[in-house]
Residue, then its C-alpha position, 0 to 999 in steps of 0.5 A: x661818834x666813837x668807834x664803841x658807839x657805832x659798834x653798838x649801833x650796828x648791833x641795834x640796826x643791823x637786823x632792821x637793815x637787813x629786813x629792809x634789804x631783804x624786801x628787795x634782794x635776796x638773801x645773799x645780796x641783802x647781807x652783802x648790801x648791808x655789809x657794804x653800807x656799814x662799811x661806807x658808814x664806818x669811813x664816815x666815822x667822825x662825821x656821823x651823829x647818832x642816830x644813824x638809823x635813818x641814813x642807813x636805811x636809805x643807803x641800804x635801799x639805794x644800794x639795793x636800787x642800784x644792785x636791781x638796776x645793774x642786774x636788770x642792765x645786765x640781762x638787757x645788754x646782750x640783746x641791746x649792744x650785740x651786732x649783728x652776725x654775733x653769736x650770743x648762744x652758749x651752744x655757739x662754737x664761734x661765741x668763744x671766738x668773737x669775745x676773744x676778738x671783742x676783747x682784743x679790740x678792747x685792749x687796743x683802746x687808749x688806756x682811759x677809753x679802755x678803763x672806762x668802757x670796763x668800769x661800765x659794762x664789765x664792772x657795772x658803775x655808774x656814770x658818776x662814780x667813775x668820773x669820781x674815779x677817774x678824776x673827771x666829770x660825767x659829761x667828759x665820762x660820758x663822750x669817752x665812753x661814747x667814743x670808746x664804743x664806737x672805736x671798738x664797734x668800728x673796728x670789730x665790724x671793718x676787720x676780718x676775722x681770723x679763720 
C-alpha cells in the first residue's frame, strides 16, 4: 500500500473507527485509541492490502478492551496489593510517606525486576508486551515479576520506618 493510498483510507474509516471507540470509551480515549492504531497500522505500511477497515475495527476494539481492563485493574489495585498497616486515604498524612518508602525499595531491586515491576503496575503492560520488551518470555516475565513483589513486600514489611 502507497502511502496516498493509506491517506485516503483513513480519510474513508477514520469516522467509523471513531464510532466504534466511542461505543466503548469516552470521547478523549476513543481519539486517542484511534490515533493509536493508525499509527500502529502506519508502521505496517508495506504490508497492508486495501481494504484495511476490517483489521482496523478490531484493533480499535481491542485496544479499547485493553484501556477498560487496565483502568478497571487500576481501580482494583489499592484494595487488592495494599498491606496491611498502609494508609490508602488522601487525608492521611503518612500516605506520603509510605510511597516514598515504597519506592525506595523499588529502586533497590535489581534493574530488570525493577523494570519490570514499573511496565506492570506504573505503566499498566501486559504481560506480553513486556516480554516483547524486554527480550523475553511471559513465563520468564512472569517469575521476575513475582520475585520482584515479594522482594519489595519482604523488605517493606521487615524494615522499620523512618520516624
Amino acid at each position: 500500500m502507497t502511502q496516498e493510498e493509506y491517506k485516503d483510507e483513513v480519510r474513508r474509516i477514520r469516522p467509523k473507527l471513531l464510532s466504534v471507540a466511542r461505543r466503548y470509551v469516552d470521547d478523549d480515549d476513543a481519539e486517542d485509541t484511534v490515533q493509536d492504531v493508525l499509527l500502529r497500522l502506519w508502521q505496517m505500511l508495506d504490508q497492508l492490502r486495501l481494504p484495511i477497515d476490517a483489521l482496523a475495527t478490531v484493533l480499535v476494539r481491542n485496544h479499547c478492551i485493553t484501556l477498560l481492563r487496565k483502568q478497571r485493574r487500576a481501580a482494583e489495585l489499592p484494595a487488592a496489593t495494599v498491606p496491611d498497616g498502609f494508609p490508602v486515604g488522601a487525608d492521611d498524612d503518612n500516605a506520603e510517606e509510605y510511597l516514598d518508602r515504597l519506592m525506595t525499595i523499588v529502586e533497590r531491586l535489581p534493574s530488570l525486576q525493577q523494570t519490570i515491576l514499573r511496565l506492570r503496575h506504573i505503566e499498566g503492560m501486559e504481560m506480553a508486551d513486556i516480554a516483547r520488551l524486554t527480550g523475553s518470555n511471559e513465563v520468564a516475565v512472569r517469575k521476575a515479576l513475582s520475585r520482584a513483589r515479594q522482594a519489595v513486600r519482604q523488605k517493606f514489611l521487615n524494615e522499620v520506618p523512618p520516624e
